[in-house]
N, C-alpha and C positions, 0 to 999 in steps of 0.2 A: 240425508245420507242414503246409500244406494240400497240399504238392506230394510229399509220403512214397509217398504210394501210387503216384501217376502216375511218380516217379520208381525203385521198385524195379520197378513193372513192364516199363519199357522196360530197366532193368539186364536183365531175365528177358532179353527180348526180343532185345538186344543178346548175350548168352552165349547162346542158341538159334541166332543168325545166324553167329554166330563158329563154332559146332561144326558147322553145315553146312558151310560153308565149306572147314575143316580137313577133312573127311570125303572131300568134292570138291574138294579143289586138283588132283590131277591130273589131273583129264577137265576144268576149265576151261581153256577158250582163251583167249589176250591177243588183244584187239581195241579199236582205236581207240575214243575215247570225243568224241562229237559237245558241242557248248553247249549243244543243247537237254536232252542229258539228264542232263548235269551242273547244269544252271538247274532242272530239275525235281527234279533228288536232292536240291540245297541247300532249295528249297518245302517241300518234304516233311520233311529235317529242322528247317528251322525253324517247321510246322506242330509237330511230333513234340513236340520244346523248350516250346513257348509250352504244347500243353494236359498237358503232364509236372507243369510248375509248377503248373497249375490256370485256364489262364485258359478264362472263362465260365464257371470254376464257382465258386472261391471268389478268383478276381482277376480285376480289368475290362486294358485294355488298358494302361493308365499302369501298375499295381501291375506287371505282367509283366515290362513294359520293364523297370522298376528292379531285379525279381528275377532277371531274366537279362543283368543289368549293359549295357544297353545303353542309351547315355547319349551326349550331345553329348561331341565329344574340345575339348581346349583346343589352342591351339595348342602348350603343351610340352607336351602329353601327345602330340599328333603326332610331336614332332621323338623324342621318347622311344621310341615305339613304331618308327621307324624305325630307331632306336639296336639294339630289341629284333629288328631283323630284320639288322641286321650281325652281332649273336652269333647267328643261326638258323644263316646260313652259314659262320660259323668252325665251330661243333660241326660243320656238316654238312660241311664241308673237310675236318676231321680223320677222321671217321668214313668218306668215303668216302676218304681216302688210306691207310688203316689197312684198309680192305680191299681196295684195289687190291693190296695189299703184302702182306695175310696171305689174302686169299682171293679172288685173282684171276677163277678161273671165276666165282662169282658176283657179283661186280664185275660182270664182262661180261653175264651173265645181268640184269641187275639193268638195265645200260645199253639194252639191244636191246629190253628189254619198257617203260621207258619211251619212247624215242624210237616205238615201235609204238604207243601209247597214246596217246601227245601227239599222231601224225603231224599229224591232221585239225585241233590248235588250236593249229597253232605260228606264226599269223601272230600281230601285234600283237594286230589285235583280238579274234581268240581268245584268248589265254594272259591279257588283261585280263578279258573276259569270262569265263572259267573261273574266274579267281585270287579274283575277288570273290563267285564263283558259291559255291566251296568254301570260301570263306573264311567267309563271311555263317554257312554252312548249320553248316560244322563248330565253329567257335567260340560259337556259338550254343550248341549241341548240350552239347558237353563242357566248356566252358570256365562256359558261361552256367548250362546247365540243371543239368547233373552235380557242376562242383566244388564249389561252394558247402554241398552236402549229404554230400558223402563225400571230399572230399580230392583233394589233389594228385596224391598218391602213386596212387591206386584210378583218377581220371580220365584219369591218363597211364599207367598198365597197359592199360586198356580203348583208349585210344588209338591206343597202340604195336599190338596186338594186330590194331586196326579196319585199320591200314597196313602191319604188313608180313605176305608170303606165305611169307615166307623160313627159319621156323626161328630160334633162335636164332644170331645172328650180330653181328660189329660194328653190323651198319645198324639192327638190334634196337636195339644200344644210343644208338648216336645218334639214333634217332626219340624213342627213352624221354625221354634228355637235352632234346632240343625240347619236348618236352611240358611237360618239370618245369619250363621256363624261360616258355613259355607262362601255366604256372600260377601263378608268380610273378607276371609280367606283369597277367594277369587277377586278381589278387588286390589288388594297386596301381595300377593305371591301366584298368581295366574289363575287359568284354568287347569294345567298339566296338576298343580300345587293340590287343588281340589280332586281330581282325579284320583292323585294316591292317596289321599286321605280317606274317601269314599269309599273307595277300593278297598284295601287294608281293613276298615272298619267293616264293609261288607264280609269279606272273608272272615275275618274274627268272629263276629256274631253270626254266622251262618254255622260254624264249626263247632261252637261253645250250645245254639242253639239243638244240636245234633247228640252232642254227649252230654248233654246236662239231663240229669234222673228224673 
């Protein structure tokens, strides 16, 4: 297929980002993340996505759309997709009261460095702006560009991996679990399907993240 090569090399490129990372977790600082460069990170991934697959080299812009499943939603694949973001936050219910309860410092760690992160887009219009920002960029990326060539299972490893700082822990597993339900998702109702589901679920828990006492 034309997008093998573009797409093992950003595999390369993504386990090169990942082992620096891990290498410097402890001298990273948490600091607020602004829209503009969250709108720029999503750019760049969905730059990343479109020439992985091959466009301008061996696909024009319509072939690309199709091969990174992004396609007009109908209106049940809407209501579906929003279905698919009420099971985001049951898993992510259970996984965050399951470590409230077995691994409470990091619970707490976990809360103080989102709420640090989010401070600067926790009005409305930031947390919408953010949620489509990340949503666009990341579904795109892994759902669009990645699964379809290596699987569920590999694109929500590399997922879980891209999100959490933490070590193996519950939150490990309930990130995994949203992925494999993402990839579901995107398997039966596209990537655009994923996208608002992400999306939506992003904005909600950014917002609730923000007024919650």
């Amino acid at each position: 297929m034309p997008d093998q090569v573009g797409l093992t090399v950003l595999l390369a490129l993504i386990a090169g980002n990942l082992a620096a990372l891990t290498w410097l977790a402890s001298e990273l600082q948490v600091t607020p993340v602004s829209v503009l460069q969250l709108v720029g990170q999503s750019v760049t991934l969905l730059a990343v996505a479109a020439l992985a697959v091959g466009l301008g080299i061996e696909r024009d812009l319509a072939s690309t759309m199709r091969r990174l499943g992004l396609t007009r939603l109908t209106w049940g694949q809407a209501v579906a997709a929003l279905g698919f973001t009420v099971a985001l936050f049951i898993i992510a219910g259970v996984a965050g009261a399951l470590t409230q309860w077995l691994q409470p410092a990091l619970a707490r760690e976990i809360e103080d460095r989102l709420v640090q992160i989010t401070q600067d887009v926790s009005s409305v219009s930031g947390a919408l702006a953010v949620s489509i920002a990340s949503g666009v960029g990341e579904e795109t990326l892994f759902r669009g560009a990645i699964q379809p060539r290596y699987g569920i299972l590999l694109t929500s490893a590399l997922f879980t991996l891209v999100h959490v700082q933490y070590g193996l822990s519950i939150i490990t597993a309930g990130v995994f679990a949203i992925s494999l339900l993402l990839g579901a998702e995107r398997r039966y109702l596209g990537t655009t399907a994923c996208i608002l589901t992400h999306a939506t679920y992003n904005a909600v828990a950014i917002l609730l993240q923000n007024v919650a006492p």
